[in-house]
C-alpha positions in Angstrom: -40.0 26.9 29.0 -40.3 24.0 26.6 -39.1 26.0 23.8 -36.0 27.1 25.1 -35.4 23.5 26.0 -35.9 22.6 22.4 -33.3 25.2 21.2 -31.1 24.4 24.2 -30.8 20.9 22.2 -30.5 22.0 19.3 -28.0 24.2 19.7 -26.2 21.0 21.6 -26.8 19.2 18.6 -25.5 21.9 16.3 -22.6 22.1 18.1 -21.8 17.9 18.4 -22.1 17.8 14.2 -19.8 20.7 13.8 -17.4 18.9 16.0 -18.5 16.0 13.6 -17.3 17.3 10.5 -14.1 18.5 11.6 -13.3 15.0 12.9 -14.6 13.6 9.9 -12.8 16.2 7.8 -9.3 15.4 9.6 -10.4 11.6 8.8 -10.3 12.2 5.3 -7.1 13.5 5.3 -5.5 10.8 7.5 -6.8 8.3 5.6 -6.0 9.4 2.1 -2.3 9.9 3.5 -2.5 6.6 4.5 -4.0 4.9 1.1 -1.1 7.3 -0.9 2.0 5.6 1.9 0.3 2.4 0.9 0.2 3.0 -2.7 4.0 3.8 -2.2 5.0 1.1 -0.1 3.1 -1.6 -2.7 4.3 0.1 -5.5 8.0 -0.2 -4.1 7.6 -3.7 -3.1 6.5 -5.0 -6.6 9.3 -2.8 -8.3 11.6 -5.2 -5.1 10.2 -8.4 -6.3 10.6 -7.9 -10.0 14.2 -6.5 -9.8 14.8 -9.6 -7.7 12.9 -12.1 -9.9 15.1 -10.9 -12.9 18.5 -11.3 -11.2 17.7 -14.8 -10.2 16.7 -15.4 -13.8 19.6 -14.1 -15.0 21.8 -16.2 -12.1 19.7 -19.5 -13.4 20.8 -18.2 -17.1 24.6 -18.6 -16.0 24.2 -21.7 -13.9 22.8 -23.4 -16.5 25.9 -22.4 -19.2 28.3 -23.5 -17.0 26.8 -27.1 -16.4 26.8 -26.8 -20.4 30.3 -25.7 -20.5 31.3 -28.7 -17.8 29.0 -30.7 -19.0 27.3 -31.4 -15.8 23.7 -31.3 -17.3 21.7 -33.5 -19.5 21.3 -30.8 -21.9 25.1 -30.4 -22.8 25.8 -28.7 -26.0 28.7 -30.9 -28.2 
């Protein structure tokens, strides 16, 4: 009697870790779909901020010739 308990239990327990790995399996999955989206989305945003960081450099660039060409600015060229 005791030993069909035993394999009563382990078959139980065989049956939980199966159920184990697939969950684990589809975790893997998620999660490395999540850390590529994440990748993407970082990737994207720095690419955002250096497009933007360059166009106001370029803007300060201008604003600073034409307080040169008004002569607005302490740095005026004769």
């Amino acid at each position: 009697m005791s030993d069909n308990l035993v394999l009563d239990i382990l078959r139980s327990l065989r049956s939980d870790m199966t159920e184990m790995k697939a969950d684990m399996r589809d975790m893997k999955h998620r999660m490395t779909a999540l850390e590529i989206s994440f990748a993407s989305f970082v990737s994207t945003e720095a690419s955002h901020y250096a497009s933007t960081s360059s166009r106001l450099d370029r803007l300060s660039d201008r604003m600073d010739r034409v307080e040169r060409r008004l002569e607005l600015s302490d740095n005026a060229v004769p």
